[in-house]
C-alpha positions in Angstrom: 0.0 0.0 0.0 1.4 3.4 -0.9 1.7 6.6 1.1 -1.4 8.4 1.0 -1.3 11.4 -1.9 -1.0 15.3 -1.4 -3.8 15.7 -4.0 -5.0 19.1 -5.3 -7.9 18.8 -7.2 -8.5 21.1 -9.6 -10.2 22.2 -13.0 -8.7 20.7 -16.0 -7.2 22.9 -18.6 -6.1 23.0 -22.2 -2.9 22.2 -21.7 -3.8 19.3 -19.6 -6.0 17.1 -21.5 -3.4 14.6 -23.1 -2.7 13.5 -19.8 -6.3 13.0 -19.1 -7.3 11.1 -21.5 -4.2 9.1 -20.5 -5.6 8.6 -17.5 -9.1 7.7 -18.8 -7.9 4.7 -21.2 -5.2 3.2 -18.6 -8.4 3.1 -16.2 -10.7 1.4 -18.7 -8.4 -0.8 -19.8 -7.5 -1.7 -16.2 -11.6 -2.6 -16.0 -11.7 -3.9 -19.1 -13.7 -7.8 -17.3 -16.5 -5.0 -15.6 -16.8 -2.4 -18.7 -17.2 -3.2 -21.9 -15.2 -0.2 -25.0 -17.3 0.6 -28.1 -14.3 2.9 -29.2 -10.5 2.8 -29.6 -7.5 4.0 -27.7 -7.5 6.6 -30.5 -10.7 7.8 -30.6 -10.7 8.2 -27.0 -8.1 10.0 -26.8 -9.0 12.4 -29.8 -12.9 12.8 -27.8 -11.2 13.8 -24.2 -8.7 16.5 -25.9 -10.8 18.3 -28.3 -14.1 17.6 -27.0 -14.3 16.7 -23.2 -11.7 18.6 -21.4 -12.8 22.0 -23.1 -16.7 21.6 -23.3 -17.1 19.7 -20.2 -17.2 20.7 -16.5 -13.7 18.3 -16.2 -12.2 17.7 -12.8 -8.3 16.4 -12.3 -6.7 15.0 -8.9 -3.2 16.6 -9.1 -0.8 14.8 -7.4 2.5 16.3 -7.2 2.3 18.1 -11.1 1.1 14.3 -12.1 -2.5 14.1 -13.1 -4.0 10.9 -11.2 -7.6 10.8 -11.5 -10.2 12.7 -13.5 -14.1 13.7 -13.4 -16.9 15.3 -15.4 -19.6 16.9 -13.3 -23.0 17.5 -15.5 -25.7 19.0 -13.5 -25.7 16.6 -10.5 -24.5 13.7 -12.2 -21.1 12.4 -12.1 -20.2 11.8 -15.8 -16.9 10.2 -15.7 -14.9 9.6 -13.2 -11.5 7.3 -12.9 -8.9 7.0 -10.9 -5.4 6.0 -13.0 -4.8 1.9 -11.6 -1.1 2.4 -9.7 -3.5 5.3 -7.4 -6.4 3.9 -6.8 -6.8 2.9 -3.3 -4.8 5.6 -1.6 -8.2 7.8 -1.5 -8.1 9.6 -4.3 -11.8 8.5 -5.8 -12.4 10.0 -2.2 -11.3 13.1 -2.6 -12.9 13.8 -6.2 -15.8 12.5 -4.3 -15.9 14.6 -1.3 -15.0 17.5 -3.7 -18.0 16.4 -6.2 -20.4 16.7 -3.0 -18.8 19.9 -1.9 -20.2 21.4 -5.3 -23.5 19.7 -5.1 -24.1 19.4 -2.4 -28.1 18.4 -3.0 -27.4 15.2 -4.9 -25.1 13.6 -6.9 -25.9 11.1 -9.4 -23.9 8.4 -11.4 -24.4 5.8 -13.8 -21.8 2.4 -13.5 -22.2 -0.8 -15.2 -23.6 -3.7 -13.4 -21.1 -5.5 -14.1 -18.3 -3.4 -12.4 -18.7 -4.3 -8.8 -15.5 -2.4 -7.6 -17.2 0.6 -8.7 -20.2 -0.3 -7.5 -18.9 -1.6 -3.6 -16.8 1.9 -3.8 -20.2 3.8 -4.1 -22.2 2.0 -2.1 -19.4 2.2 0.5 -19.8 6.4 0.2 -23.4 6.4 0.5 -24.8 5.9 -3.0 -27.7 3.9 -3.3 -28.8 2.1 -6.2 -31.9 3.6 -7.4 -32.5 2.4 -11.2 -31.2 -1.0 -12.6 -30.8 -0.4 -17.1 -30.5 -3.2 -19.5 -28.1 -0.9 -21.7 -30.4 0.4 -24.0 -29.4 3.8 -23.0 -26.0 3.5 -23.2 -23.9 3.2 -26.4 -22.0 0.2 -25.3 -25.7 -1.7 -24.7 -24.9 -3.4 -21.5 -26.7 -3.0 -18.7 -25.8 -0.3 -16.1 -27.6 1.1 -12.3 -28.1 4.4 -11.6 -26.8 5.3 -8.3 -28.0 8.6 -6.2 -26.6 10.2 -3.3 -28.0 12.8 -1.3 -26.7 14.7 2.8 -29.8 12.2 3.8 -28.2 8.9 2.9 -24.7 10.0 4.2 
């Protein structure tokens, strides 16, 4: 187990969305058995840099001047949200968490796949409840997902 991170979390700029979407693929790769990928390494990367990072309300967990974990707020749901592998468990998904509640603090929302139960035991461990179980039909990689909510109430 690793020392525990000095993490600042911050808004992502221009200048840092390479390392992002960096971030982004080495995490669903790393999930790859509980989420399925519709697109490639390329495309992913080309969506986060010219189209996530600058239109989107996108979070990053600095660590040191290393980018270790990213989020996209929208409204009160939790868009994206990963954690590059070598940091997770050293509580930085708490942190972009605790910051994610700090700036709605009403409710948060999130969608994860059924099929990704460390996502979903690390929600359900920070008060999410599952609300809404999917068959996929609303998402693009058609496999069934659960909508999880948390509100101060269920903390």
């Amino acid at each position: 187990m690793g020392s525990k991170p000095q993490i600042l979390i911050r808004r992502a700029k221009t200048k840092d969305a390479a390392d992002v979407a960096t971030v982004y693929i080495a995490s669903r790769r790393a999930a790859a058995a509980h989420m399925p990928t519709v697109h490639t390494d390329a495309e992913i990367r080309e969506w986060v840099i010219d189209h996530m990072v600058p239109e989107r309300e996108t979070w990053i967990a600095d660590d040191s001047g290393r980018i270790v974990a990213m989020m996209v707020l929208d409204g009160e749901m939790v868009d994206q949200m990963y954690v590059a592998p070598a940091e997770q468990r050293r509580g930085v998904g708490d942190a972009m968490l605790a910051h994610a509640k700090k700036l709605r603090p009403a409710r948060l929302r999130l969608y994860t796949f059924q099929s990704n139960t460390p996502a979903r035991r690390f929600y359900e461990a920070r008060g999410f409840v599952a609300i809404e179980f999917n068959d996929g039909a609303r998402n693009e990689e058609r496999a069934p997902d659960v909508l999880y909510e948390w509100t101060p109430k269920r903390s």
